[in-house]
ROZA-827285 format. One record per atom (N, C-alpha, C): z, y, x. Coordinates in steps of 0.05 Angstrom, whole numbers, plus 5000, padded with zeros to 4 digits. Atoms other than C-alpha are relative to their C-alpha. Layout:
// ROZA-827285
ZYX;...
END
This chain:
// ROZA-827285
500050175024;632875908210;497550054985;502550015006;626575718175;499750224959;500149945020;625076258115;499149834981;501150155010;621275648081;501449745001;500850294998;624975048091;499749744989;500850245021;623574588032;497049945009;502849915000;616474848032;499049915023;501050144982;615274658099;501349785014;500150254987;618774008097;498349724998;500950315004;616973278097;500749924970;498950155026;616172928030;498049745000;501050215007;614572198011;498449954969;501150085024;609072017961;499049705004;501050195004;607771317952;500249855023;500150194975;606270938020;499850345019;500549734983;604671658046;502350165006;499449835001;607972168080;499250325003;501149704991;606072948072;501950175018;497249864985;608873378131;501450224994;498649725007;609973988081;499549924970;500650055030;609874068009;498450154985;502149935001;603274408003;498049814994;503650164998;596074077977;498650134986;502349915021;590574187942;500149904977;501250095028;588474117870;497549895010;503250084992;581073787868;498750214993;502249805005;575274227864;497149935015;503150064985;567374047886;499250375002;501549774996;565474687922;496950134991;502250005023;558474537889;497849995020;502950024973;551174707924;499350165022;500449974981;549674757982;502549845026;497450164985;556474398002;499449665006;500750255006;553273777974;496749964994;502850025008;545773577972;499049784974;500850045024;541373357918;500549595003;499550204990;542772617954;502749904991;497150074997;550272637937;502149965031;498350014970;552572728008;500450285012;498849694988;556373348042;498150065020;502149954981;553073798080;502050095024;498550024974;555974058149;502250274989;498849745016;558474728109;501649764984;498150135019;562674148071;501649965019;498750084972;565473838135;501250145002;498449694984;567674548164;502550014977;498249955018;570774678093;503149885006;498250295009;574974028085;501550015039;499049994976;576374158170;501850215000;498149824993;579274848168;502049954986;497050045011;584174718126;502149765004;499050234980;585774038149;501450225025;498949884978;586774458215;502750264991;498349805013;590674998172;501849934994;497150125007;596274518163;500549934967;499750095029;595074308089;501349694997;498050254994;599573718081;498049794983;502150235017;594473328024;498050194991;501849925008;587173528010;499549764978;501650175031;584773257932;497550065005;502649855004;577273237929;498449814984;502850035018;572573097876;498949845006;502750204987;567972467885;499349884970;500550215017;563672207829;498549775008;499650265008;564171607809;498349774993;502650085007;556471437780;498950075009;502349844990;549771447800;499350234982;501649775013;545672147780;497049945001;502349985010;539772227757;499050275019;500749784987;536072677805;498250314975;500949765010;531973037746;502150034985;497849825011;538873247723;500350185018;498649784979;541173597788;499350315000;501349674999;537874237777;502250134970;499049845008;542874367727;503249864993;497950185001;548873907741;501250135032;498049854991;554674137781;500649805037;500450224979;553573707859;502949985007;497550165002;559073207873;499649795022;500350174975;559972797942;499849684983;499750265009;557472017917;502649905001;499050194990;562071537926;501949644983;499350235021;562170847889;498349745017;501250234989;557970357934;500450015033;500649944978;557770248006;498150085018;501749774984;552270678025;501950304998;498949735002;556471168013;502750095024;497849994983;561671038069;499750115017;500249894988;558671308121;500950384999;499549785003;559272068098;504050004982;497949945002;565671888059;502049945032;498450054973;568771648127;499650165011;499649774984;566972308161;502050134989;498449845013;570072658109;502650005000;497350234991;576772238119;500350115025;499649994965;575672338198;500550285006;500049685004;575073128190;503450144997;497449915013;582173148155;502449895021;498450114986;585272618197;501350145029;499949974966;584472838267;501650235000;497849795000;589473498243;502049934985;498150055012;594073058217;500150054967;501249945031;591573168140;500249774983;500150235008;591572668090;498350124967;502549875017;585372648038;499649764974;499750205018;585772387970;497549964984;502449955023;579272217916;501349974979;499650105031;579472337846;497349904989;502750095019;573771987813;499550254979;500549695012;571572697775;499149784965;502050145012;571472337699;501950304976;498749805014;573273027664;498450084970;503350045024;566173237612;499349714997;501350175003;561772797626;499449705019;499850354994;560172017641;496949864989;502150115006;554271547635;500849635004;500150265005;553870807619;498849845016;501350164983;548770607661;498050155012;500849814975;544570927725;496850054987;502949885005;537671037684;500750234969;500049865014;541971487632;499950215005;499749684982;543172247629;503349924992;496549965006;550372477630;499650134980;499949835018;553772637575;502949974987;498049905008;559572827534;501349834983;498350275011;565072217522;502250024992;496549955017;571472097488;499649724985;499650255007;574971607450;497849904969;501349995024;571471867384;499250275002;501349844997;567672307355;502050274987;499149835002;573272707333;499850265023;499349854978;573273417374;501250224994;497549815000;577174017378;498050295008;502449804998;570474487386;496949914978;501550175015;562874417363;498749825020;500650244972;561873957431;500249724977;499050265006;562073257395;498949805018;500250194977;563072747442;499149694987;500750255001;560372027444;501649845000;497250104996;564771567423;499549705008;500150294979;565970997472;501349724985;499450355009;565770197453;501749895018;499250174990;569269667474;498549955035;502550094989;563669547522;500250235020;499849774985;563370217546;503050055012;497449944997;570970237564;500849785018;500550194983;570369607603;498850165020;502249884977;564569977634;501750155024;498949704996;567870617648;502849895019;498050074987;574470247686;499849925020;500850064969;570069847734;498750275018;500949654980;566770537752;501950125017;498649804982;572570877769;501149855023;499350094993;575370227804;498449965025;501450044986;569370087843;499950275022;500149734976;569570857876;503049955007;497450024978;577670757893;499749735018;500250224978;575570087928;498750085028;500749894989;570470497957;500750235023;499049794989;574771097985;501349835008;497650104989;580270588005;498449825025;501850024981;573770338050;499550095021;500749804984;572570948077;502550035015;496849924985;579671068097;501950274985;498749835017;581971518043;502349935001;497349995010;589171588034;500349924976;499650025033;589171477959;497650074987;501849915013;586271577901;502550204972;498649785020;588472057841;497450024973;500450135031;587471827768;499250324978;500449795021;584072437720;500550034980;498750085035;588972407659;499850304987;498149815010;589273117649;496750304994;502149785008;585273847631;497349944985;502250015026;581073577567;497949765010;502250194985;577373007618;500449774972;499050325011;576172267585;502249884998;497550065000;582471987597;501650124977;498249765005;586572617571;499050054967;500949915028;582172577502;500549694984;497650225000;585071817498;502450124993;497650045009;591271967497;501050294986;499049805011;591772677454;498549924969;500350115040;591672537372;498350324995;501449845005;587073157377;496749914990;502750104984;581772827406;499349674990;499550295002;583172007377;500650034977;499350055035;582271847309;498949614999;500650204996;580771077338;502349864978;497450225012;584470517302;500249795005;498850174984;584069987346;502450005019;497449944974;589069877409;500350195015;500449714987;586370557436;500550134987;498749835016;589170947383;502149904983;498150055012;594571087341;502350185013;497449914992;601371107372;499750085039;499449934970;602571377442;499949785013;499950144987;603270717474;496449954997;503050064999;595570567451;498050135008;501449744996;593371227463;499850025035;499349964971;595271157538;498749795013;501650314999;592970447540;498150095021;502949964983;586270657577;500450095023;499449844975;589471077628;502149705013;498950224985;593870467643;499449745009;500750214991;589669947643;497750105027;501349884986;585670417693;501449945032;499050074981;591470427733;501149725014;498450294986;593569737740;497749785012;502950074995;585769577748;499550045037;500149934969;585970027815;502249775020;499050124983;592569727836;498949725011;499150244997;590569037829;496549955023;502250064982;583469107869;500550245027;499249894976;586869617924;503049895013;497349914987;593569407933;502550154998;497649795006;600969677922;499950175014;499649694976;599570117984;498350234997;501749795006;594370447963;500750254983;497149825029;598071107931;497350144980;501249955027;595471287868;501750244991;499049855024;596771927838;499150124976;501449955029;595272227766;500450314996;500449735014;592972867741;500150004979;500050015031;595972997670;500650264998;499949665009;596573597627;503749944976;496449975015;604673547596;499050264974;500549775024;602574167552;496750115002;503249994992;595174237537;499050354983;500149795020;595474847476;498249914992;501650015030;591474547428;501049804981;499450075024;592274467361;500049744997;499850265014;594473747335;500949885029;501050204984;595373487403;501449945011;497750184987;601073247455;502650235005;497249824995;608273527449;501349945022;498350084974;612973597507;501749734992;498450284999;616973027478;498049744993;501350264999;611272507473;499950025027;500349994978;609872797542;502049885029;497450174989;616772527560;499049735006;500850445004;614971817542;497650005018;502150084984;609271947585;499349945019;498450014976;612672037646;500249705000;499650194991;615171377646;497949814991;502250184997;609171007624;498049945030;500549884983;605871347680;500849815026;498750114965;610371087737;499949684991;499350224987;611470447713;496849924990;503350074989;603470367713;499650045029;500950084973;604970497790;498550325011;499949695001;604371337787;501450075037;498149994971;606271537867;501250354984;499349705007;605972337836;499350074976;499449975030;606672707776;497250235012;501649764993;600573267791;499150154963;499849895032;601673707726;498250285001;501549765011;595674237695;500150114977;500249865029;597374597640;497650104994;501549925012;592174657591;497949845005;503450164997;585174427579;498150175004;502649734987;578674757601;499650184982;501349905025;577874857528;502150284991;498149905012;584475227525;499050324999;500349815003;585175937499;501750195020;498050014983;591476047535;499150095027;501049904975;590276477601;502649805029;499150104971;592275997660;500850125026;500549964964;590176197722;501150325005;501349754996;589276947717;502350255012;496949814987;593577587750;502350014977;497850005016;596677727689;502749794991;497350194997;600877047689;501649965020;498149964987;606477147722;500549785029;500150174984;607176807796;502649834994;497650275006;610276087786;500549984983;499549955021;609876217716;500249614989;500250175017;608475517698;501249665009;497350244986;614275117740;501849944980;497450025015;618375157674;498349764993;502250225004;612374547664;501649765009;499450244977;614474077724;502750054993;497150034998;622174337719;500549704974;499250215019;621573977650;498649644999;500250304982;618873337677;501649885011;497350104976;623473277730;502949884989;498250015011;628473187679;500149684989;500350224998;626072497672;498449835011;502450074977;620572387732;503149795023;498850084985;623371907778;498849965028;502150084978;617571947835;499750374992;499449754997;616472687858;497250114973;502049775025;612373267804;500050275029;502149864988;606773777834;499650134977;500849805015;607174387804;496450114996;502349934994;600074747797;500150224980;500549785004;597175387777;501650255006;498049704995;599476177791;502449875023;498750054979;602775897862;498050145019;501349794970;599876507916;501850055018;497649834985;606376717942;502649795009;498650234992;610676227992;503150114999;497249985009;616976537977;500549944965;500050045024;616176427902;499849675001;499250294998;613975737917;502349805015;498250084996;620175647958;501749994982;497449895022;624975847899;499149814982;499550195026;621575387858;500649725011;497950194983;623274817905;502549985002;497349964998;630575057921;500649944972;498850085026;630675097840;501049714990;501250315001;628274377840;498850004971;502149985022;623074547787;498149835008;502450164984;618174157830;500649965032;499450064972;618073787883;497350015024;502149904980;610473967917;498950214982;501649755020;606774597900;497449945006;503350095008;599074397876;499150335004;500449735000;593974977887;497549935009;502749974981;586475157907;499850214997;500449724988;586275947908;501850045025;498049954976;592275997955;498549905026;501250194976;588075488001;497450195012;502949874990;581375807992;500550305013;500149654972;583476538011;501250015031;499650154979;587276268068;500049645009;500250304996;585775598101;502549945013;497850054976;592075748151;502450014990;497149955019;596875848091;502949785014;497150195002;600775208108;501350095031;499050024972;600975258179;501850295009;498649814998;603375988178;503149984994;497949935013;608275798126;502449825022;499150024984;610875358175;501050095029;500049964968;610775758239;501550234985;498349755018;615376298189;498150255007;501849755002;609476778190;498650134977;501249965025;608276988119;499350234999;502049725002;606177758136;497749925011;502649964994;600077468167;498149794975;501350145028;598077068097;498950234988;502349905021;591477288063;501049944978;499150115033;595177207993;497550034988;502250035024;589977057938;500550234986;499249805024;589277647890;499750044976;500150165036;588277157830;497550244987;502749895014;581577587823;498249824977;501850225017;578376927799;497149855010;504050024984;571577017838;499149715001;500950314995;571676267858;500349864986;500050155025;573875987800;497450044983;501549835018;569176427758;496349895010;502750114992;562176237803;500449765003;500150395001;564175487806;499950004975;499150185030;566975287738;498050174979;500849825028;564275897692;497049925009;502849905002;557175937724;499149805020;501850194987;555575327771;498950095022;500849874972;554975747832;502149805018;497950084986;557075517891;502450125012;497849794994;563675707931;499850185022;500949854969;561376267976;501250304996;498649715008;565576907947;503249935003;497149975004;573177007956;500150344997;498749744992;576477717940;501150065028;499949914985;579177728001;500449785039;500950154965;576677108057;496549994995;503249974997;568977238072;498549725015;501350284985;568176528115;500149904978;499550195027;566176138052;496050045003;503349895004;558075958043;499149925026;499949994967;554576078109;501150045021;497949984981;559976308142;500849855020;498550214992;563075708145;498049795021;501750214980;557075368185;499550065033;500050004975;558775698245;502550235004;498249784988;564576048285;499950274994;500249674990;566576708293;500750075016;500250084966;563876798365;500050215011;499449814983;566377268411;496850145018;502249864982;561377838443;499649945026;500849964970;557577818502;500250325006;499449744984;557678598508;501050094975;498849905012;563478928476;498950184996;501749765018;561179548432;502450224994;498449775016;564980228407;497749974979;501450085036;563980098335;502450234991;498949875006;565680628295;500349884960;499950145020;567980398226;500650274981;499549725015;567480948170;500949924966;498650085021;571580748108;503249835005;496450254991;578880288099;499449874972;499650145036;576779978029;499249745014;501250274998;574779268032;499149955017;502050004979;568479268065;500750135021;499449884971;570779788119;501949755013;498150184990;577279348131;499149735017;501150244983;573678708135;498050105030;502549954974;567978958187;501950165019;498049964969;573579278232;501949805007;498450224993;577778668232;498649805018;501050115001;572778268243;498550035027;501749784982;568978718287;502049915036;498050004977;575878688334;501249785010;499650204991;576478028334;498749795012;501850034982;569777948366;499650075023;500449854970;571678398427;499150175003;500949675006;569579058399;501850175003;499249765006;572379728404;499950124981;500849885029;573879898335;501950194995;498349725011;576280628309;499050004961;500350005035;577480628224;499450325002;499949795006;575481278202;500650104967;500149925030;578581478132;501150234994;499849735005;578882108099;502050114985;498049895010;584581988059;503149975025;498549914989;591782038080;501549625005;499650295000;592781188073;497949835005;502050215008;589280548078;498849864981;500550155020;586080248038;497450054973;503049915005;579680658002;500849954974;500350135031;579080317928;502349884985;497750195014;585179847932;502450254995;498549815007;589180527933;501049984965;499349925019;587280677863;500249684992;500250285010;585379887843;503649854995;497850144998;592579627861;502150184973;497349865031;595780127799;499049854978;500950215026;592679667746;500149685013;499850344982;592378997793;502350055012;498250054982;598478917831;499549875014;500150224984;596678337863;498250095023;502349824981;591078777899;501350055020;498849964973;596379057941;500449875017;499250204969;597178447977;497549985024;501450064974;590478468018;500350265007;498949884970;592079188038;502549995016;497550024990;598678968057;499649825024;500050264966;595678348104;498350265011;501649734988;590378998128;502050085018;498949864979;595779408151;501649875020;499350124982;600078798183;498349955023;501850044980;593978658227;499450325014;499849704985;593579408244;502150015019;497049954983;601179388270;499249885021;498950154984;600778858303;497449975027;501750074985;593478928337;499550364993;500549804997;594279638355;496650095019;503049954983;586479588396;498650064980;501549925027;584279668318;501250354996;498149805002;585080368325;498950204969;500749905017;585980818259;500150324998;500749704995;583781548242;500450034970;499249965034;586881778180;498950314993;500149745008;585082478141;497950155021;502549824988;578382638174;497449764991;502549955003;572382668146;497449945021;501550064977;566282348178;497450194997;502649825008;560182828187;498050035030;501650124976;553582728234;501550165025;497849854964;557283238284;502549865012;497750144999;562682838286;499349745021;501250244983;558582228307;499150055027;502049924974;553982568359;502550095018;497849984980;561482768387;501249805012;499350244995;563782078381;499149795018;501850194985;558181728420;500349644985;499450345002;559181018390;498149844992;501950184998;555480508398;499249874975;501650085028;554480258323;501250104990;497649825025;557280538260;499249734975;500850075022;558080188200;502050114975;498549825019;558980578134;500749894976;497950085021;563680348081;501650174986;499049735008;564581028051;501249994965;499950025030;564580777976;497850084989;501749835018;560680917914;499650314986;500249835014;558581487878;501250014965;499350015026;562081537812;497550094970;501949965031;556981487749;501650234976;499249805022;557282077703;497950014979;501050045019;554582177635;498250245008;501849794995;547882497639;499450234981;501349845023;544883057594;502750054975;498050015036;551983047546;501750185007;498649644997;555383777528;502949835003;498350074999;562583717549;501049865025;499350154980;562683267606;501650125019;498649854972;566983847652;502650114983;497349875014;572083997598;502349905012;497550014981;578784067616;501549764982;499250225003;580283417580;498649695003;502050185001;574683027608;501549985032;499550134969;578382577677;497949775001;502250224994;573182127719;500849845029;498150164979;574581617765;501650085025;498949934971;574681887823;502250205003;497149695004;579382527801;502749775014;497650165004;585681897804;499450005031;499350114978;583481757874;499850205019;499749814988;582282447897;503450044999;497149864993;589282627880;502249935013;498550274993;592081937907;499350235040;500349894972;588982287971;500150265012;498949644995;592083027972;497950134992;502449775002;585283267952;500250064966;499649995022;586583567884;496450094988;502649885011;580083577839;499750164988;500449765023;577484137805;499850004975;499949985028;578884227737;499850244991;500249745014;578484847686;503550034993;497850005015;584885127657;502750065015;497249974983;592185387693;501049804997;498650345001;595184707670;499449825016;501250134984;590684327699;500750015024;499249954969;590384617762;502850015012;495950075000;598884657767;500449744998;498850255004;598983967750;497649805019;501850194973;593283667799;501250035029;499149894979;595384087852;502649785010;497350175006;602683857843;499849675007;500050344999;599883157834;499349885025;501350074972;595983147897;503050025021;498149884973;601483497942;502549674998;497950144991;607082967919;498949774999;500750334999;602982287912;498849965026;500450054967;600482447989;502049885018;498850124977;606582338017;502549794981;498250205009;610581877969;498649794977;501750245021;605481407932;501149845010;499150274991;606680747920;498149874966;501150145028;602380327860;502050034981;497349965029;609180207824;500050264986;499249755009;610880977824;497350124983;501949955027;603681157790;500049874979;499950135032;603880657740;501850104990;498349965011;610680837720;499850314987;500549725020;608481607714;497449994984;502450115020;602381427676;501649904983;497950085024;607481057631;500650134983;497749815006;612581557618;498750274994;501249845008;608182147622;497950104989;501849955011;602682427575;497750215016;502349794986;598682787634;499749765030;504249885016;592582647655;499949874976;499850265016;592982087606;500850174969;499249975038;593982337524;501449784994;499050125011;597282017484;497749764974;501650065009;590481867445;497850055025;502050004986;584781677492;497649955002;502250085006;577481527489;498549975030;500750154981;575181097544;497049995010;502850035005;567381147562;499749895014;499950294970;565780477602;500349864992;497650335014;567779787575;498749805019;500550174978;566079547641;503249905008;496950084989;571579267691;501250255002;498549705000;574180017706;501050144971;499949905028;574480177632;502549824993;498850165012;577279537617;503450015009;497649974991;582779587665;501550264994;499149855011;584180147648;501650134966;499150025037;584880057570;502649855005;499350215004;589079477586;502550005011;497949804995;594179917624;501950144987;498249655015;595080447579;500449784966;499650085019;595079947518;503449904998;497050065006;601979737534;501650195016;498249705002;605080437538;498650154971;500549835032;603280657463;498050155000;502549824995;596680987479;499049864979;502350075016;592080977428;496949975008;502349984986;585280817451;497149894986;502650095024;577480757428;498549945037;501150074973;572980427486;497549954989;503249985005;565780567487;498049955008;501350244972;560380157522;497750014979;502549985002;552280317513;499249674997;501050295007;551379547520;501649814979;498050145027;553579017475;502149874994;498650204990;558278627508;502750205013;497849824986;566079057522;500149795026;499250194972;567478737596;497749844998;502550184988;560178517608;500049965033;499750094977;562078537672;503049885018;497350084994;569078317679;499349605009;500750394990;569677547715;501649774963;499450195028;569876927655;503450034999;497750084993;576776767678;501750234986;499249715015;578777517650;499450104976;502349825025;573877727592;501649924975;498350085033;577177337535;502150085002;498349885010;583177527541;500850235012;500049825000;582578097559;499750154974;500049835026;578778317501;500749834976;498850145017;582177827459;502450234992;497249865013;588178237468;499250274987;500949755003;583978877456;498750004966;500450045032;581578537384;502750054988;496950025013;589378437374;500750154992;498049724998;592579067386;499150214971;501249715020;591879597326;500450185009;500749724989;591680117381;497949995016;503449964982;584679927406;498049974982;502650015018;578580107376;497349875021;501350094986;572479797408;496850094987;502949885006;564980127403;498849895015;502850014978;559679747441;497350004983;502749975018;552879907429;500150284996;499549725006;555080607425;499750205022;500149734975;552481267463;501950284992;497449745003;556981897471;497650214999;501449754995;553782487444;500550315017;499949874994;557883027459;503849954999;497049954995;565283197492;500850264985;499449775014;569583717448;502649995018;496649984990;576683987468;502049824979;498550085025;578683537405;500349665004;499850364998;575282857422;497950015006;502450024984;569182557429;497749874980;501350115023;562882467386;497549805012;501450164998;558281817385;498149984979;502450185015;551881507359;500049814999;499850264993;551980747349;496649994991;501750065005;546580367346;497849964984;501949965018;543880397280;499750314991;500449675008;543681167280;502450194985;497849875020;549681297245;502050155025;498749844979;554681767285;502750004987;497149955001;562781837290;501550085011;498749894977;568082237323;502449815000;497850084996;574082057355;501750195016;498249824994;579682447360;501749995029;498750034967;582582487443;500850295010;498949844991;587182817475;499149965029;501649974967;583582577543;497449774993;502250215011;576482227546;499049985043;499550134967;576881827616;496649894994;502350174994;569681667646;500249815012;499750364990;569680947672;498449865018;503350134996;562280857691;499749795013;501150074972;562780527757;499850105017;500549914975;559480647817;497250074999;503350064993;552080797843;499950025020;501050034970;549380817910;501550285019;499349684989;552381357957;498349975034;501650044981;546981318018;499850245021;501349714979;547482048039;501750005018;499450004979;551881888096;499149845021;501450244984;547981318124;497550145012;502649904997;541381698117;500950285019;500049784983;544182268156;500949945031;498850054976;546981898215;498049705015;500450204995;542581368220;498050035021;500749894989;538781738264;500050095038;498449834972;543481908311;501249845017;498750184984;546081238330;498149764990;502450344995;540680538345;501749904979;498750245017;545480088298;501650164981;498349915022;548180318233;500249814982;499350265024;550379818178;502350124977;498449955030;552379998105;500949784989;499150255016;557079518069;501450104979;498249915018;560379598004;498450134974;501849875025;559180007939;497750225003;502249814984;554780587981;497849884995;502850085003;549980087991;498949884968;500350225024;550779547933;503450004987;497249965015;557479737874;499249724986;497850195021;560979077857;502649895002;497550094992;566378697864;500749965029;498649954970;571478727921;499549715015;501550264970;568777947955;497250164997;502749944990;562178287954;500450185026;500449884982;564178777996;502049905021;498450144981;568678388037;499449815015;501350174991;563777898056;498050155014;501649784988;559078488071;501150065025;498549864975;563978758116;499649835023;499950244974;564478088159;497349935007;502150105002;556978018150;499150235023;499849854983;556378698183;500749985027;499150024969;560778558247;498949715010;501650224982;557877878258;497350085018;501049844980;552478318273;499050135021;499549824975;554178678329;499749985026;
END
């Protein structure tokens, strides 16, 4: 009996059928996917193929709708054409790519920012008026221009329904044009476009009855709206009601619901919102939807999105992280294989270099084919190799997976007593972390030729015993310590790595009989009965290593996560950061509210701009930036730093064996897709 079987049945939208209840949200992967021409590149194709092949039941994708201005593109976000018939040719691949795995591929005309009037303008920032809800003020569209703006979008669904698109899908929703129509945030008009809800919608309906009547009733049409947007003045769940049925009987095949606007403050996407958190959305739709509702956002986990099916909170689950870390998500979820699902670990990475910073999509936390990857296989060896792989964090993981699924001989070598290197300690503040070493060790079980070497130490004697034909070292970073400052060894001074020594039976050295009794202790029983849950919970409950008053030095990501931990267990905490910015390195998707909540709290103090003079057994004394100095009273003062380079195992072995390859924080400390892309970059290699 099928653990999934809503999730991977058949559902009807419109003229269409999907063979599961899986799709995509839209998203333009950005450059290099798309050239300065408006047409995909072969790295788009592959994209929009593997997952087609991965059993995704509907792909949404991005197409604008106007010409561009080429001296914009250098700082405009690239978008597949498609509004004339030169453009058919590449949209009909793109169509043919999806088809041929049984796929079905929808356009949204992208009319979300910005819009232009006519092909010798720049783009720019539209709405009904010039009312806005930031200091953005948008251009407020005529008569003239609203005419304009209908044949645009009409002209690209005539276009895609050319090509052989499946549909098209209407942009009502997340703060776009449309979506600033019909919210009394955004509409201070007083013609037939504003006012009351029926006028306010007006635009989006004469949009849709515009498409039907130059495509056809078959052509399915669905809409992207936002039911709850969080901003001030603007659409309540019970206008949102009445919206519903405007909606359908404008000829709506699906309800595709986004909470929130780009603008919102409100944390969407991010780990901390609970998986499936935002089905209580679609449930309340459903309650007067008469054509199916597509949940969206915080959907990684196919048993969660089964429960919200069985609930009948929604009737398809919307999504583009779930897709992007695995392409094979659907097809798995169908073949009842959900231990071999890459779950997303709502890091953000791809959200964060698309939307925040206009990069393209070439980072996942934890799938490395993304970028160049994607422009060619991953092609089996001509002469199999003993590869010796020296780490289990990220980067090791990936480059022995990867490594063994090229036809290598791969031995893990890690020094602690588990898998997993970084995500060890990482997964006690992230939870969601645990899920890529959880798919790690399923691929271990089950592909016992990945062979693993736990609790030994790699050292050049070791190698020159080993004979192996390449090595690649994934040992980790070096932990950053405060230079030149009295105090730094006191027996209430813990540093990163102490948490992950003890995680790995190796108790660190400290001063003091307490200390040592209580590391010891800590090491001996978290060797053989760790688990993420069980540390957080004694970190909770207990005031050792951890005070009750703490002073944080770091207000990087390791600081931050860490503050952000202990802030909700009654810790008092002061967080101290030489640069100016707390979480200057934390991803967009995280930073606000993160330190939003860290302005909130009256148990966080926040110092950036501030150097640590000196550690006492009391607390800890600073200089800020204008010369003035202050202590802070701590019962523990946790270093945070980071990482730096750790090279001295590369440089000693590299010697000893023709092919060596460093991936990870050793070579280059950042985030876990850096070194996970490293890793696979490494074994391609070989």
């Amino acid at each position: 009996m099928s653990k999934f079987p809503l999730l991977s049945s058949p559902i009807k939208i419109g003229s269409l059928t999907m063979k599961n209840r899986m799709m995509t949200t839209s998203m333009s992967p950005g450059h290099d996917y798309t050239d300065e021409e408006g047409k995909p590149t072969q790295r788009f194709y592959n994209y929009l193929e593997e997952r087609a092949a991965g059993g995704t039941a509907l792909i949404c994708q991005t197409i604008c709708f106007y010409p561009r201005l080429k001296s914009q593109m250098d700082h405009l976000h690239p978008l597949p054409l498609g509004f004339s018939d030169e453009h058919l040719p590449h949209l009909s691949k793109m169509a043919e790519v999806v088809h041929k795995h049984g796929g079905l591929i929808i356009g949204q005309p992208y009319a979300v920012h910005d819009w232009k009037p006519a092909p010798e303008e720049p783009e720019e920032y539209w709405g009904p008026s010039t009312k806005s809800i930031s200091k953005l003020i948008p251009k407020a569209m005529t008569k003239e221009h609203i005419e304009k703006f209908k044949k645009d979008v009409v002209q690209c669904s005539v276009t895609l329904q050319k090509a052989g698109w499946d549909g098209v899908e209407v942009m009502a929703g997340v703060g776009g044009i449309l979506n600033r129509f019909m919210s009394p945030a955004t509409n201070d008009r007083t013609d037939e476009y504003g006012g009351s809800l029926e006028n306010r919608c007006r635009l989006v309906v004469e949009v849709m009855a515009d498409i039907k009547k130059a495509c056809g009733e078959d052509f399915t049409m669905l809409v992207r709206w936002s039911p709850v947007d969080f901003i001030k003045g603007s659409l309540e769940m019970e206008e949102s009601l009445q919206i519903v049925t405007i909606l359908e009987k404008a000829g709506a095949a699906l309800h595709n619901l986004a909470p929130g606007w780009h603008e919102t403050s409100v944390p969407l996407t991010i780990k901390d919102v609970p998986e499936g958190h935002w089905s209580w959305v679609s449930e309340k739709i459903k309650t007067v939807a008469t054509i199916p509702v597509a949940t969206a956002y915080r959907n990684t986990d196919p048993y969660s999105m089964e429960d919200i099916l069985q609930k009948k909170k929604a009737d398809v689950i919307a999504g583009l992280r779930y897709n992007i870390a695995d392409p094979e998500f659907a097809k798995k979820v169908m073949e009842d294989r959900p231990e071999d699902i890459n779950r997303c670990i709502c890091c953000c990475r791809c959200l964060d270099d698309v939307i925040s910073q206009g990069k393209p999509l070439n980072y996942c936390g934890v799938n490395p084919r993304l970028g160049d990857e994607l422009e060619k296989p991953l092609a089996k060896t001509e002469q199999a190799k003993k590869v010796m792989v020296i780490g289990s964090g990220p980067g090791g993981l990936s480059a022995a997976v990867t490594a063994a699924r090229r036809g290598h001989d791969v031995t893990i070598y890690e020094r602690g007593p588990r898998v997993g290197g970084c995500l060890v300690m990482s997964s006690i503040f992230s939870p969601t972390y645990s899920r890529l070493n959880e798919y790690y060790q399923t691929i271990l079980k089950k592909h016992p030729e990945v062979k693993l070497q736990l609790n030994t130490t790699v050292t050049p004697e070791l190698v020159k015993q080993i004979k192996p034909d390449a090595v690649i070292v994934a040992n980790g970073g070096h932990p950053l310590d405060l230079d030149n400052v009295p105090g730094t060894d006191g027996k209430n001074v813990i540093k990163s790595h102490d948490f992950l020594e003890m995680l790995n039976g190796k108790p660190p050295k400290k001063p003091g009989l307490f200390n040592k009794l209580m590391w010891n202790a800590g090491s001996i029983f978290l060797k053989f009965f760790y688990t993420p849950d069980l540390a957080r919970f004694f970190m909770a409950k207990f005031p050792w290593p951890l005070g009750k008053k703490i002073a944080i030095v770091g207000g990087g990501l390791p600081g931050c996560e860490l503050a952000k931990e202990m802030m909700h267990h009654d810790r008092d905490l002061v967080i101290i950061e030489e640069r100016k910015k707390i979480g200057w390195d934390v991803g967009g998707s995280d930073r606000f509210h993160i330190t939003s909540g860290f302005k909130k709290s009256p148990r966080v103090t926040m110092e950036p701009l501030t150097k640590v003079k000196e550690i006492t057994g009391q607390g800890i004394k600073v200089i800020h930036e204008d010369g003035s100095e202050a202590f802070h009273n701590a019962d523990t003062v946790a270093l945070t730093l980071g990482f730096g380079k750790n090279l001295d195992l590369y440089e000693s072995i590299k010697g000893i064996v023709n092919e060596v390859y460093v991936v990870g924080d050793c070579t280059y400390p950042s985030r876990m897709a850096d070194a996970t892309k490293a890793g696979y970059q490494a074994a391609v290699k070989l």
